[in-house]
C-alpha positions as CSV (number, residue, x, y, z in Angstrom):
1,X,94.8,74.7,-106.4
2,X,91.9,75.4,-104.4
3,X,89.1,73.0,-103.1
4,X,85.5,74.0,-102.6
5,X,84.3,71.6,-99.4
6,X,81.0,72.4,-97.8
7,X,81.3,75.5,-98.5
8,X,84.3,76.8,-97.9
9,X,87.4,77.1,-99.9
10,X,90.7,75.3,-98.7
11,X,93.2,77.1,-100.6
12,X,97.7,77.4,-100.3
13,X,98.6,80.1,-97.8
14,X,100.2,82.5,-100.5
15,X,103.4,82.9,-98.1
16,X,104.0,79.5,-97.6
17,X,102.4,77.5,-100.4
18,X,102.9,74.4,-98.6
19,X,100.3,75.4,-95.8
20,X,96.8,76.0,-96.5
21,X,94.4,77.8,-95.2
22,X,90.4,78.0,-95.2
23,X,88.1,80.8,-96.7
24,X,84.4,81.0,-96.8
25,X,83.2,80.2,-101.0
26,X,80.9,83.5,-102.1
27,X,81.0,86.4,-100.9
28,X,81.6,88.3,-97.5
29,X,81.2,86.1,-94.2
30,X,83.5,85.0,-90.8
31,X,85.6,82.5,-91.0
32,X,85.1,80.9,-87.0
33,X,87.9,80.4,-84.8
34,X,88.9,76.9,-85.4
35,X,89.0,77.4,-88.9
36,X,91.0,80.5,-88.9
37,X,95.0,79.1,-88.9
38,X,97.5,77.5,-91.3
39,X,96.8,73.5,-91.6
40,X,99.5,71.0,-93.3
41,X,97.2,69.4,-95.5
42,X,93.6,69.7,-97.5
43,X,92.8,66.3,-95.6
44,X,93.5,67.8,-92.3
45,X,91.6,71.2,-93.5
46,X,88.7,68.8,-93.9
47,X,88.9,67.3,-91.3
48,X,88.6,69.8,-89.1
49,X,85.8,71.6,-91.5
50,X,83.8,68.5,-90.8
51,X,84.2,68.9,-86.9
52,X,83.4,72.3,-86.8
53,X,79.6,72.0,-89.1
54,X,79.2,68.7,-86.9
55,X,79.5,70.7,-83.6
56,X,77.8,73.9,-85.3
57,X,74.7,70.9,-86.1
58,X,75.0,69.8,-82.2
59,X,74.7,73.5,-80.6
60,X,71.8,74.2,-83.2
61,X,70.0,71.2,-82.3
62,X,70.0,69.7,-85.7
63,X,72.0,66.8,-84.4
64,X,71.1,64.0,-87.1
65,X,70.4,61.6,-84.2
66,X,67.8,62.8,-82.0
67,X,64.7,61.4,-81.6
């Protein structure tokens, strides 16, 4: 079954369905570093989806707390 989550698709790794793994959703683009790996659960997938836009936000300067 695969999840669409700001915008990218967490999805079972088709050689070991109990993994998943993280795509970008439409067409074409890099999936970054820290995204690229086999995680043990969507939860965890999001998890670490969150943390990576959050930092991406940060070294953009589009952190939602500044002044």
């Amino acid at each position: 079954m695969e999840q669409v989550y700001r915008g990218y698709i967490i999805k079972p790794y088709k050689l070991m369905p109990s993994s998943y793994c993280v795509a970008t959703a439409g067409q074409g683009g890099k999936i970054p570093a820290v995204l690229d790996g086999l995680f043990t659960s969507v939860g965890i997938a999001k998890e670490i989806v969150d943390k990576y836009l959050e930092q991406k936000e940060v070294k953009n300067g589009k952190a939602s707390n500044q002044s």
